[in-house]
PDB file of N, CA, C and O in Angstrom:
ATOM      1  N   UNK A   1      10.608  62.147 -44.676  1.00  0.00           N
ATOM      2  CA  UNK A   1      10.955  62.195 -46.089  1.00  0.00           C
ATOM      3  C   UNK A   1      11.869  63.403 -46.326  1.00  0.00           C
ATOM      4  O   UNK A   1      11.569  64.563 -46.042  1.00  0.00           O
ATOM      5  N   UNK A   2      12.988  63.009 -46.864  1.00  0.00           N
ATOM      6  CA  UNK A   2      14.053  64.083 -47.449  1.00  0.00           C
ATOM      7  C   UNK A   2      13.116  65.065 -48.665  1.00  0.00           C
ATOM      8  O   UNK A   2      12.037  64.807 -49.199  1.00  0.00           O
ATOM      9  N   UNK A   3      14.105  66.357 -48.832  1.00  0.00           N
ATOM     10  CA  UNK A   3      13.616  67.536 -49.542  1.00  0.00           C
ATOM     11  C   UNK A   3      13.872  66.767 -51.357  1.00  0.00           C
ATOM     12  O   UNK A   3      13.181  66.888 -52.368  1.00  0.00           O
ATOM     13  N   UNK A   4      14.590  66.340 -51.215  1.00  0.00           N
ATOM     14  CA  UNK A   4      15.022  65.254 -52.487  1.00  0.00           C
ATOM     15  C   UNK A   4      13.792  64.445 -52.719  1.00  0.00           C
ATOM     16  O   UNK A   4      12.956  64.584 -53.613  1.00  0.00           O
ATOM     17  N   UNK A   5      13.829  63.694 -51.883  1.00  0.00           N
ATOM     18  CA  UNK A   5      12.592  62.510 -51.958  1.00  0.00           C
ATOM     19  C   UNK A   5      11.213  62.810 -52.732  1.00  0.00           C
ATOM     20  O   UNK A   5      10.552  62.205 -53.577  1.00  0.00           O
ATOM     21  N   UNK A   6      11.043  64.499 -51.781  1.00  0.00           N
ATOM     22  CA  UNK A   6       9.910  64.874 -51.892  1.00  0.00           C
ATOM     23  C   UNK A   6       9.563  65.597 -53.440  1.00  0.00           C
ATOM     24  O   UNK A   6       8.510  65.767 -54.055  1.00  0.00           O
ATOM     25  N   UNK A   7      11.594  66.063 -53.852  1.00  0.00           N
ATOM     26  CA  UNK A   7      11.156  66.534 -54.892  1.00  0.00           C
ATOM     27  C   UNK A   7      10.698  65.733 -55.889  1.00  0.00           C
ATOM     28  O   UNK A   7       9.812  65.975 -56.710  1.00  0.00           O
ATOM     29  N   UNK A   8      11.580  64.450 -55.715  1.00  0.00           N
ATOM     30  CA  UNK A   8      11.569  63.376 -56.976  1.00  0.00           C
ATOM     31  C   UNK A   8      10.100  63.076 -57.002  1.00  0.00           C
ATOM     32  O   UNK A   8       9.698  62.800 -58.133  1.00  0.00           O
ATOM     33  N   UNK A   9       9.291  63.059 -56.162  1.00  0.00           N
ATOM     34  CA  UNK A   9       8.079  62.548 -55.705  1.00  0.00           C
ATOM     35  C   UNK A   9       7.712  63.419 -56.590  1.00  0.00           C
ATOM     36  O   UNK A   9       7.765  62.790 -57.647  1.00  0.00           O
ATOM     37  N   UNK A  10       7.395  64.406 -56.803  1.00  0.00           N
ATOM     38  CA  UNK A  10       6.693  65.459 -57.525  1.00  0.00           C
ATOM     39  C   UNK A  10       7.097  65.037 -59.213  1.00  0.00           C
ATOM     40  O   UNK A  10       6.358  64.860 -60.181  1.00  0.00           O
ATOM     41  N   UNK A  11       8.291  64.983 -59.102  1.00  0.00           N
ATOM     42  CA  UNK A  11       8.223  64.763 -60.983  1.00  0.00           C
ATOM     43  C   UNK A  11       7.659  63.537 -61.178  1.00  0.00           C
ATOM     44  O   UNK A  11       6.976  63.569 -62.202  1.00  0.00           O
ATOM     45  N   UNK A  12       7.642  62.350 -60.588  1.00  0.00           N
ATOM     46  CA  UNK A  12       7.135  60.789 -60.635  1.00  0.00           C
ATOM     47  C   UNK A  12       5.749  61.054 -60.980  1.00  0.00           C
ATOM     48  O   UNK A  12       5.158  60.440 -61.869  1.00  0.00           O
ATOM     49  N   UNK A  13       5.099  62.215 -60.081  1.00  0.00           N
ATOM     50  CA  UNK A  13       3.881  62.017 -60.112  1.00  0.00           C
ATOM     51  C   UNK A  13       3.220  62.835 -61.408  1.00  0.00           C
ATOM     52  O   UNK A  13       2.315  62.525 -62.183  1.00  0.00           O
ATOM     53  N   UNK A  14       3.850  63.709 -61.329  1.00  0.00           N
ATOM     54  CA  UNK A  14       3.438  64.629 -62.692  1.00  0.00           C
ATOM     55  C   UNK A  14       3.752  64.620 -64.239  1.00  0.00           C
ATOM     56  O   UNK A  14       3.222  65.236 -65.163  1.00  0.00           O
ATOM     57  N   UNK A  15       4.938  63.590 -64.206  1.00  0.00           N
ATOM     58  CA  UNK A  15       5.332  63.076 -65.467  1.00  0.00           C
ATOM     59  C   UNK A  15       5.056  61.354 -65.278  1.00  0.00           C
ATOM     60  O   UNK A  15       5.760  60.730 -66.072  1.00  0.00           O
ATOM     61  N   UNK A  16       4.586  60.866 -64.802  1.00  0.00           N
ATOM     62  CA  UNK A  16       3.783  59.342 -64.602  1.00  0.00           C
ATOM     63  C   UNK A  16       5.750  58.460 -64.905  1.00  0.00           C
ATOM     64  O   UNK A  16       5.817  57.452 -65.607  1.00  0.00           O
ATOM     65  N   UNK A  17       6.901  58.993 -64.340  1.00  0.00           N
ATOM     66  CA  UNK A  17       7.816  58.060 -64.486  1.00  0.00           C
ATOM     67  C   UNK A  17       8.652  57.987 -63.164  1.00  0.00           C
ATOM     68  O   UNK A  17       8.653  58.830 -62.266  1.00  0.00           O
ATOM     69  N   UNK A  18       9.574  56.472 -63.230  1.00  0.00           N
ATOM     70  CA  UNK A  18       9.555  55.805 -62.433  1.00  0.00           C
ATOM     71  C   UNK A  18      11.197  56.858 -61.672  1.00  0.00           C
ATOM     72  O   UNK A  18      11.813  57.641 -62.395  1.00  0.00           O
ATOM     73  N   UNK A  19      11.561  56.627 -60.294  1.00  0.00           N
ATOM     74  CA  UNK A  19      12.627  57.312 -60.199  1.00  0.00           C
ATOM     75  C   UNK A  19      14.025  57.139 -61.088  1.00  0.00           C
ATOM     76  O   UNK A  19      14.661  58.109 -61.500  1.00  0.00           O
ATOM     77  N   UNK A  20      14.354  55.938 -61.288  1.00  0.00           N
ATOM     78  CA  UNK A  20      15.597  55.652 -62.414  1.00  0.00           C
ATOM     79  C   UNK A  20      15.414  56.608 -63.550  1.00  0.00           C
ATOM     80  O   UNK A  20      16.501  56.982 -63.990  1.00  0.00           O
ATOM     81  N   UNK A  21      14.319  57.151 -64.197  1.00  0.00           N
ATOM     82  CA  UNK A  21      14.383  58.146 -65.380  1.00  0.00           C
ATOM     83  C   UNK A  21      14.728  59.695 -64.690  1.00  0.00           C
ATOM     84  O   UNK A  21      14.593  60.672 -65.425  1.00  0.00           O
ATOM     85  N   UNK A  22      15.044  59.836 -63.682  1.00  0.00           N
ATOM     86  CA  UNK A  22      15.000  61.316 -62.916  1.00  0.00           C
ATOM     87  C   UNK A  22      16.466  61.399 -62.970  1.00  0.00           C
ATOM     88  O   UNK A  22      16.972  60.783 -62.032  1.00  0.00           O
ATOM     89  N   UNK A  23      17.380  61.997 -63.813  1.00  0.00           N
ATOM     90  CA  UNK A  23      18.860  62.137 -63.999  1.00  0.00           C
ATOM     91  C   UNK A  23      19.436  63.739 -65.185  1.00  0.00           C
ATOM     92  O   UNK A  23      18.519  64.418 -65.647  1.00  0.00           O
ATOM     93  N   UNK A  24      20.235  63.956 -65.372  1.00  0.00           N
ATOM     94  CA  UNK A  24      20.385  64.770 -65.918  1.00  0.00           C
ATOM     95  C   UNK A  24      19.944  64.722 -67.409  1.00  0.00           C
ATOM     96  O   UNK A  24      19.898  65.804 -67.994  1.00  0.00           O
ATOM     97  N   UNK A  25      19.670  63.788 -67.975  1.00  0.00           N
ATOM     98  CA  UNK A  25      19.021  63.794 -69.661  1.00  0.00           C
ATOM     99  C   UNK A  25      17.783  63.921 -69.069  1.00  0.00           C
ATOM    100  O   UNK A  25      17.043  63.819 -70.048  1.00  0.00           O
ATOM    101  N   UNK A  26      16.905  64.112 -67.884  1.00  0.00           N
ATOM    102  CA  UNK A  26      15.447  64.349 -67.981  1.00  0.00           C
ATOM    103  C   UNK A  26      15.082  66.058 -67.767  1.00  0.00           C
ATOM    104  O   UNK A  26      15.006  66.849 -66.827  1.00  0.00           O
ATOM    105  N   UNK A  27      14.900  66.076 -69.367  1.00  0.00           N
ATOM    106  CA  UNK A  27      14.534  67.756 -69.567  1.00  0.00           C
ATOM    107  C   UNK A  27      13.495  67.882 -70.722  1.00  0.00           C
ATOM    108  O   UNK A  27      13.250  67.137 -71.671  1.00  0.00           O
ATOM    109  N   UNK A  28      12.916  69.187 -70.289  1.00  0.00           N
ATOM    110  CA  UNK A  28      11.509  69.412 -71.409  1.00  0.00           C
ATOM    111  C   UNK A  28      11.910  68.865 -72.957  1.00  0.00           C
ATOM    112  O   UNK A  28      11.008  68.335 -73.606  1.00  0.00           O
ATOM    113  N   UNK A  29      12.848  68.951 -73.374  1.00  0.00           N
ATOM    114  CA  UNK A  29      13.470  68.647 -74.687  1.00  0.00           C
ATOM    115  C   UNK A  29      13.371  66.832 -75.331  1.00  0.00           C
ATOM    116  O   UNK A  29      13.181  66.415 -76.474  1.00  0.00           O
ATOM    117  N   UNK A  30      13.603  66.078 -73.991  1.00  0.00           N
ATOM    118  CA  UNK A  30      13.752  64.680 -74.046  1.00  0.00           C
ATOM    119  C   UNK A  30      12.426  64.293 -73.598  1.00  0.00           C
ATOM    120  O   UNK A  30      11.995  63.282 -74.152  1.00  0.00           O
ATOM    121  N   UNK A  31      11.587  64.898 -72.644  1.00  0.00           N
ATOM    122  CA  UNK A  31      10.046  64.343 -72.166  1.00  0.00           C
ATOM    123  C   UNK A  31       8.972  64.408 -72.806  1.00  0.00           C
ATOM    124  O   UNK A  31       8.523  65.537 -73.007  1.00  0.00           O
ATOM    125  N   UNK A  32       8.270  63.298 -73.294  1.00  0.00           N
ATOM    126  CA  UNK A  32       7.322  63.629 -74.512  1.00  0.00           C
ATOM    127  C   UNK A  32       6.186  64.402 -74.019  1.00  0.00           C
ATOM    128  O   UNK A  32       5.322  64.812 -74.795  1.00  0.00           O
ATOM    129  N   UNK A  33       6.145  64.654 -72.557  1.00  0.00           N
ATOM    130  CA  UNK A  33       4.929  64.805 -72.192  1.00  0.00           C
ATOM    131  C   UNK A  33       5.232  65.802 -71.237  1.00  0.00           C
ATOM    132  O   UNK A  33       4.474  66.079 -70.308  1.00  0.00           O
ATOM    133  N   UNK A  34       6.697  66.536 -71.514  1.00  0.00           N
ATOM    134  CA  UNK A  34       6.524  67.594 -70.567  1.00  0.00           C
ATOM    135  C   UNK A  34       6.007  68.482 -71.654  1.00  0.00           C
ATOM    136  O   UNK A  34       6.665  68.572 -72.691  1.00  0.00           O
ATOM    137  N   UNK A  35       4.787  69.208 -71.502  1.00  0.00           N
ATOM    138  CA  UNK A  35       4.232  70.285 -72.456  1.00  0.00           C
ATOM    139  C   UNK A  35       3.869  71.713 -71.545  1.00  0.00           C
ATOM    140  O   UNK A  35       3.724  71.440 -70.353  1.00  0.00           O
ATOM    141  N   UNK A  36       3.756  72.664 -71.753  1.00  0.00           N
ATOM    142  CA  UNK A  36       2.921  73.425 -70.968  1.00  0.00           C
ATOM    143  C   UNK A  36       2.214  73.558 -69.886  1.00  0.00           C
ATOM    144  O   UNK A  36       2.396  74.391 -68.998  1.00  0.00           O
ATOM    145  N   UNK A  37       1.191  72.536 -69.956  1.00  0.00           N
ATOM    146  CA  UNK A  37       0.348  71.997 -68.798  1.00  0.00           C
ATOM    147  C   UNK A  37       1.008  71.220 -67.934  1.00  0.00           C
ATOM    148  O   UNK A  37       0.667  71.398 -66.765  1.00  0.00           O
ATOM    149  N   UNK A  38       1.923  70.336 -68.133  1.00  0.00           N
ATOM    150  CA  UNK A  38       2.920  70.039 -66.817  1.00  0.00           C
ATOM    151  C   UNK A  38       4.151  70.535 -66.759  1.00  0.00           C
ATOM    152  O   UNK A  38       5.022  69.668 -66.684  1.00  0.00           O
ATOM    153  N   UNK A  39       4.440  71.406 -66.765  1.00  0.00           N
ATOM    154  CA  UNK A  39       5.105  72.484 -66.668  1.00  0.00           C
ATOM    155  C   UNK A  39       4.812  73.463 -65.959  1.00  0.00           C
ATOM    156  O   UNK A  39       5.716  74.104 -65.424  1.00  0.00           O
ATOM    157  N   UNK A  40       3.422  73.822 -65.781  1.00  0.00           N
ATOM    158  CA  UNK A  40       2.808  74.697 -65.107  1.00  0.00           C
ATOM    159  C   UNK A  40       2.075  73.991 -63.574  1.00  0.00           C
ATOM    160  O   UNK A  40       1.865  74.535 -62.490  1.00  0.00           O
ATOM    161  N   UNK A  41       1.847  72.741 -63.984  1.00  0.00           N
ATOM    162  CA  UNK A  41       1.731  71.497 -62.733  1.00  0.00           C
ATOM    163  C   UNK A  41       2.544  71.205 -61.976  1.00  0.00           C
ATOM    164  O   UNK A  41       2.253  70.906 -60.818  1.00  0.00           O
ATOM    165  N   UNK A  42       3.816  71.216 -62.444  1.00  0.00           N
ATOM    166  CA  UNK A  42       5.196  71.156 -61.618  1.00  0.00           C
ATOM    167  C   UNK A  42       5.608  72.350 -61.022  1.00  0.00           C
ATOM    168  O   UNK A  42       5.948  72.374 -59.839  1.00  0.00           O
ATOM    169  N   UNK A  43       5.611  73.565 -61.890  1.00  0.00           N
ATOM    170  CA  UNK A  43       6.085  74.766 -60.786  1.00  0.00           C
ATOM    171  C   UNK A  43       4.997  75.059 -59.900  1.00  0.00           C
ATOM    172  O   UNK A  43       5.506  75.623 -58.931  1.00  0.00           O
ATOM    173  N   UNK A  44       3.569  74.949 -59.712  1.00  0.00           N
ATOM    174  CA  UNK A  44       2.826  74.779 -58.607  1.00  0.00           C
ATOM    175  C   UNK A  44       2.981  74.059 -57.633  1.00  0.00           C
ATOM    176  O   UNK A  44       2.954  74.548 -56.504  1.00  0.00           O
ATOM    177  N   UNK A  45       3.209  72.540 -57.869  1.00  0.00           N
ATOM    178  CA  UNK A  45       3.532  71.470 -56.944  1.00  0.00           C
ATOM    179  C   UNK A  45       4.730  72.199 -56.155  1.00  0.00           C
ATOM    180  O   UNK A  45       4.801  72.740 -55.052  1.00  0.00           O
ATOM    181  N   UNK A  46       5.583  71.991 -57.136  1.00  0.00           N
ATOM    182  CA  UNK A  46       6.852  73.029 -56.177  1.00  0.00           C
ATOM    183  C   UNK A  46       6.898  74.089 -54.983  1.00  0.00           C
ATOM    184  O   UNK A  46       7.183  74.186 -53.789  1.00  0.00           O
ATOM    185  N   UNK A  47       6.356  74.944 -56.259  1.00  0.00           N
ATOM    186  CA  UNK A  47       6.104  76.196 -54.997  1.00  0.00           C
ATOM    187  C   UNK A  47       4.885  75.987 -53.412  1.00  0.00           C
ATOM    188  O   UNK A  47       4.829  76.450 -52.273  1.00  0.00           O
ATOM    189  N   UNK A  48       4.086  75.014 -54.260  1.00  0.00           N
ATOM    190  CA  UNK A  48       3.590  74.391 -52.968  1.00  0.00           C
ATOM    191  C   UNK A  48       4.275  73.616 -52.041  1.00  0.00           C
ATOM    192  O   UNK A  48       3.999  73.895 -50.875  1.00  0.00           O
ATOM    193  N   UNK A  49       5.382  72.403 -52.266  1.00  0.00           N
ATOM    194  CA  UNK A  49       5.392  71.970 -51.189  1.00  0.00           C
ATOM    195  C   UNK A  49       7.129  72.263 -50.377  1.00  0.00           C
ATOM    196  O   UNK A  49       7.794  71.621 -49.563  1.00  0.00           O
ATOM    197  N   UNK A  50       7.315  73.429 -51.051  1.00  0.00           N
ATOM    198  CA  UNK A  50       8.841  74.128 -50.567  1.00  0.00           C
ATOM    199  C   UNK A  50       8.719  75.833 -50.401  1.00  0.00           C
ATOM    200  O   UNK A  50       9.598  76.696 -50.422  1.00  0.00           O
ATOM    201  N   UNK A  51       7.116  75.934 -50.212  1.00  0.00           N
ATOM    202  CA  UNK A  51       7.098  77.604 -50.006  1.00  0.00           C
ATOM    203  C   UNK A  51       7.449  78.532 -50.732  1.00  0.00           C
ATOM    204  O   UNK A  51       7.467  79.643 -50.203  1.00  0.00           O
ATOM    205  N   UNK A  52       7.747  78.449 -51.816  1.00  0.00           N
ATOM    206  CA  UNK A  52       8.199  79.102 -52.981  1.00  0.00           C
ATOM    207  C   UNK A  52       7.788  80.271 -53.274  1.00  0.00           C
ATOM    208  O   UNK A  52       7.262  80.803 -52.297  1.00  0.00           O
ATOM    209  N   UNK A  53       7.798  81.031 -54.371  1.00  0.00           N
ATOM    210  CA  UNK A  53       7.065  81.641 -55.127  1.00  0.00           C
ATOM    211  C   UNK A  53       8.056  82.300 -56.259  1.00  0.00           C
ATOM    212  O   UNK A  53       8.474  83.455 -56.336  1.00  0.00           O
ATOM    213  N   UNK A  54       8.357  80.818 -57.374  1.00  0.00           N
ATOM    214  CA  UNK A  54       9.430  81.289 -58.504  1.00  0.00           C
ATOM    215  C   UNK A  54       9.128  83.135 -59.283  1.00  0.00           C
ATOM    216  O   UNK A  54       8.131  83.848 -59.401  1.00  0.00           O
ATOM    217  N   UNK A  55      10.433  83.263 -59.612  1.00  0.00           N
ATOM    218  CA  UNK A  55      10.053  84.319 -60.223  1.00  0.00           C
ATOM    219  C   UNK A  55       9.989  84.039 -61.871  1.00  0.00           C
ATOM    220  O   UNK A  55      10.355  82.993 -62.407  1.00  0.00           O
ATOM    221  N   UNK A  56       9.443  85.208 -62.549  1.00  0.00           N
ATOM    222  CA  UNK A  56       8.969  84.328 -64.020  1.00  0.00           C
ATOM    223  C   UNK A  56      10.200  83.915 -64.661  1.00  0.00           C
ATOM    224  O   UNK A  56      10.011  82.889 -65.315  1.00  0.00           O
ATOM    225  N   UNK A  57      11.521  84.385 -64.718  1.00  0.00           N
ATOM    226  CA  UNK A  57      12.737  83.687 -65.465  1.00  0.00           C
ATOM    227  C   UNK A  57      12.918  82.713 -64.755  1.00  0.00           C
ATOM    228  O   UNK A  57      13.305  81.763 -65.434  1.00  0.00           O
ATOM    229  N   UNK A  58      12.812  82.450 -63.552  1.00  0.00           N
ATOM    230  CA  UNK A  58      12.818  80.907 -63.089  1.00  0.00           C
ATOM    231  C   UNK A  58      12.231  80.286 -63.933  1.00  0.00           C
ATOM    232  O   UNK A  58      12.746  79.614 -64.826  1.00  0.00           O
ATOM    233  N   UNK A  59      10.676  80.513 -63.650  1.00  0.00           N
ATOM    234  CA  UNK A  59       9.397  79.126 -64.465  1.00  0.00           C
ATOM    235  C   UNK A  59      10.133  79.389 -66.048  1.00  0.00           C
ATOM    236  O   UNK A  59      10.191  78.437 -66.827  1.00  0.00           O
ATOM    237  N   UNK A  60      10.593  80.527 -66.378  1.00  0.00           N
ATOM    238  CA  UNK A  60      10.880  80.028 -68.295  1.00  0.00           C
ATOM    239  C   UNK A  60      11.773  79.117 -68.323  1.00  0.00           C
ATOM    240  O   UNK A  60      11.654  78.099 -69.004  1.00  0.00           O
ATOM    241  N   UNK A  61      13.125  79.467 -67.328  1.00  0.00           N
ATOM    242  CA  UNK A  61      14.003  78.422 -67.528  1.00  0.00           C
ATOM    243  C   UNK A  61      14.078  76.795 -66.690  1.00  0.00           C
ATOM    244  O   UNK A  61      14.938  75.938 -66.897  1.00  0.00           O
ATOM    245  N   UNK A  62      13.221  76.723 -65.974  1.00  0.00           N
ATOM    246  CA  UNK A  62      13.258  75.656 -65.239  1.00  0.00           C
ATOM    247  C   UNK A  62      13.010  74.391 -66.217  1.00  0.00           C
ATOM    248  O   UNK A  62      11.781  74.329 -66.211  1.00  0.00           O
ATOM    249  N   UNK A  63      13.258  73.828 -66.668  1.00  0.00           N
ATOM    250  CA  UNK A  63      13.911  73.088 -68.163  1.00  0.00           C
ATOM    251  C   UNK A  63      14.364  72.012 -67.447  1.00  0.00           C
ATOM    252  O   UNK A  63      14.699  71.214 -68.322  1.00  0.00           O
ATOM    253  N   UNK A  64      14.527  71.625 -66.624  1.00  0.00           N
ATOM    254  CA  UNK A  64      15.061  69.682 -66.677  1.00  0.00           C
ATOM    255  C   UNK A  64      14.989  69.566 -64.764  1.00  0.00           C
ATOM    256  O   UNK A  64      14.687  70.363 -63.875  1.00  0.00           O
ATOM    257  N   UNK A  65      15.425  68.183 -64.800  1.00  0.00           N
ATOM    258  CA  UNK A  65      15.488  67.700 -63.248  1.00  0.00           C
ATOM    259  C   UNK A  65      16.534  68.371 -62.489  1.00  0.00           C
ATOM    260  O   UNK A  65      16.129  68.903 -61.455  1.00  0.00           O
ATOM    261  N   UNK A  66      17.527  68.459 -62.688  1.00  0.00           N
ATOM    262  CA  UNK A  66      18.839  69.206 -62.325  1.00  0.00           C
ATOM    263  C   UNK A  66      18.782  70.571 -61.957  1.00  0.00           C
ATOM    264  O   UNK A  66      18.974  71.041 -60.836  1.00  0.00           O
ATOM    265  N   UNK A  67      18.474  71.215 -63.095  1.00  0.00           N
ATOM    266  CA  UNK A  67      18.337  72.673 -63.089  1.00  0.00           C
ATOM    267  C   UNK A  67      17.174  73.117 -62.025  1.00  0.00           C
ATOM    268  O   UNK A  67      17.500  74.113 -61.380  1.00  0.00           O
ATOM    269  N   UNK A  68      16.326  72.765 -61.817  1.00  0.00           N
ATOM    270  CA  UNK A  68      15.010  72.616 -61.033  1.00  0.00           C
ATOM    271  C   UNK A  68      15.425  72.952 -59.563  1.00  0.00           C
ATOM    272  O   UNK A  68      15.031  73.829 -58.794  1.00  0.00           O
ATOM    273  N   UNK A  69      16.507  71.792 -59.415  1.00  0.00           N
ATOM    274  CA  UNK A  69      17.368  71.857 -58.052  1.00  0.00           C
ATOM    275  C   UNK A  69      18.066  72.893 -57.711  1.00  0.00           C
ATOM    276  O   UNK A  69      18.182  73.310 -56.558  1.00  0.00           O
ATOM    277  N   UNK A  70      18.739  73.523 -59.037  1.00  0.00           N
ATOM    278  CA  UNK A  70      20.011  74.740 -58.899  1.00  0.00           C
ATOM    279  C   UNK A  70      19.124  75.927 -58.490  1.00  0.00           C
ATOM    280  O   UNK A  70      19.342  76.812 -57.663  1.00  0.00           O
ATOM    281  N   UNK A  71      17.741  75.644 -59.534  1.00  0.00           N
ATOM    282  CA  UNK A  71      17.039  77.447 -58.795  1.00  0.00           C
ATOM    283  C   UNK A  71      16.237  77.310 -57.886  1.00  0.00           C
ATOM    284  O   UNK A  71      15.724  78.355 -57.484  1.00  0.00           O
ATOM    285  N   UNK A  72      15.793  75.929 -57.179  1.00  0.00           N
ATOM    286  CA  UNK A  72      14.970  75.941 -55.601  1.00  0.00           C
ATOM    287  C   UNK A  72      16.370  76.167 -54.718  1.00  0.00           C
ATOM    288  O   UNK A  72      16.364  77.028 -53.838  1.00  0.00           O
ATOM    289  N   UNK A  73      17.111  75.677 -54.876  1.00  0.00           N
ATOM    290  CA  UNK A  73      18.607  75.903 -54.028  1.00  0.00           C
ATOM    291  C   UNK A  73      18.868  77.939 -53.725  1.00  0.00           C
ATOM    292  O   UNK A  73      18.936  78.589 -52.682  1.00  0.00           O
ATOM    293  N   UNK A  74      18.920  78.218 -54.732  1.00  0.00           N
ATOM    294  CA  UNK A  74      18.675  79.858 -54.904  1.00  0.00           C
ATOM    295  C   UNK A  74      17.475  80.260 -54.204  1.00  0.00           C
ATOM    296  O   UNK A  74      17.492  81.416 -53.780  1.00  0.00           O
ATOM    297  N   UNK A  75      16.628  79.698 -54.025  1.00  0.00           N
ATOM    298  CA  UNK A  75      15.537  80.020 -52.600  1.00  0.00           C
ATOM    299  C   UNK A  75      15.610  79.248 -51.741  1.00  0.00           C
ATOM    300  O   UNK A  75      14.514  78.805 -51.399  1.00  0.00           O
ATOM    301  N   UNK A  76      16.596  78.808 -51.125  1.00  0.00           N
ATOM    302  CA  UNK A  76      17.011  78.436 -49.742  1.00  0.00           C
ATOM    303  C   UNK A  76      16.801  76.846 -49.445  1.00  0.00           C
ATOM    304  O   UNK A  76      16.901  76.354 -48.322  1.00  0.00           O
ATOM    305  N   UNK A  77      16.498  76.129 -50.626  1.00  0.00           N
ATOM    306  CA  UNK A  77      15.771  74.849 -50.534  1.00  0.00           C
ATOM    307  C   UNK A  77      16.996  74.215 -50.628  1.00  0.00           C
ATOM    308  O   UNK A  77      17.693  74.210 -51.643  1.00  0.00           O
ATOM    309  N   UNK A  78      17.316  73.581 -49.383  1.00  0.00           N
ATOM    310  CA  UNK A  78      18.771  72.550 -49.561  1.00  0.00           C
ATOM    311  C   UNK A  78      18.382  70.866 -49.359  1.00  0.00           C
ATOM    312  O   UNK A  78      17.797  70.261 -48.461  1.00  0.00           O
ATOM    313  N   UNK A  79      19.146  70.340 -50.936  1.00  0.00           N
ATOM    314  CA  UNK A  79      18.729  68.935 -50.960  1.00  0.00           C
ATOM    315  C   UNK A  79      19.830  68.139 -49.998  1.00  0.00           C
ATOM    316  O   UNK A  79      19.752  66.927 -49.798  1.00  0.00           O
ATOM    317  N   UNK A  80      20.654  68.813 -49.548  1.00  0.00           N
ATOM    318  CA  UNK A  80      21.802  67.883 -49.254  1.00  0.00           C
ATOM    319  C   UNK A  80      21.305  67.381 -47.387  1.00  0.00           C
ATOM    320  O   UNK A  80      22.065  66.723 -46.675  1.00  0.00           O
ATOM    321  N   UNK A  81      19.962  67.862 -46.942  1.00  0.00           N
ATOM    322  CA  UNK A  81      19.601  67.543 -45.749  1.00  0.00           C
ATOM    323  C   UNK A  81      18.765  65.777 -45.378  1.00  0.00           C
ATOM    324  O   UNK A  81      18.424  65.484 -44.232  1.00  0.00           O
TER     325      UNK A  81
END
């Protein structure tokens, strides 16, 4: 499984939607159900399954599917493998 795969896997599972909704309009702003609590479910999942450990202006701004990518990329996480 690609680093992609695995990420998409993580939002599917934590926001209960299908991969076709995973694009650049999917951000805390547009998700009815991204709140706090999965928000805080997702940067765990993350940092769990890419070794992580965001720093806190990461987790404030980590705000949509896209952006997610730009600051795991900034810790060495390359989707293009």
């Amino acid at each position: 499984m690609t680093k992609k795969e695995k990420y998409c896997g993580i939002f599917k599972e934590i926001f209960n939607v299908d991969e076709e909704a995973l694009d650049e309009n999917f951000n805390f702003k547009d998700v009815g159900n991204w709140d706090s609590l999965t928000h805080l479910s997702l940067i765990t999942a993350l940092e769990d399954e890419f070794g992580v450990m965001f720093e806190t202006d990461d987790i404030l701004y980590f705000g949509g599917f896209l952006n997610g990518m730009k600051i795991l990329g900034r810790y060495g996480v390359d989707f293009s493998e």
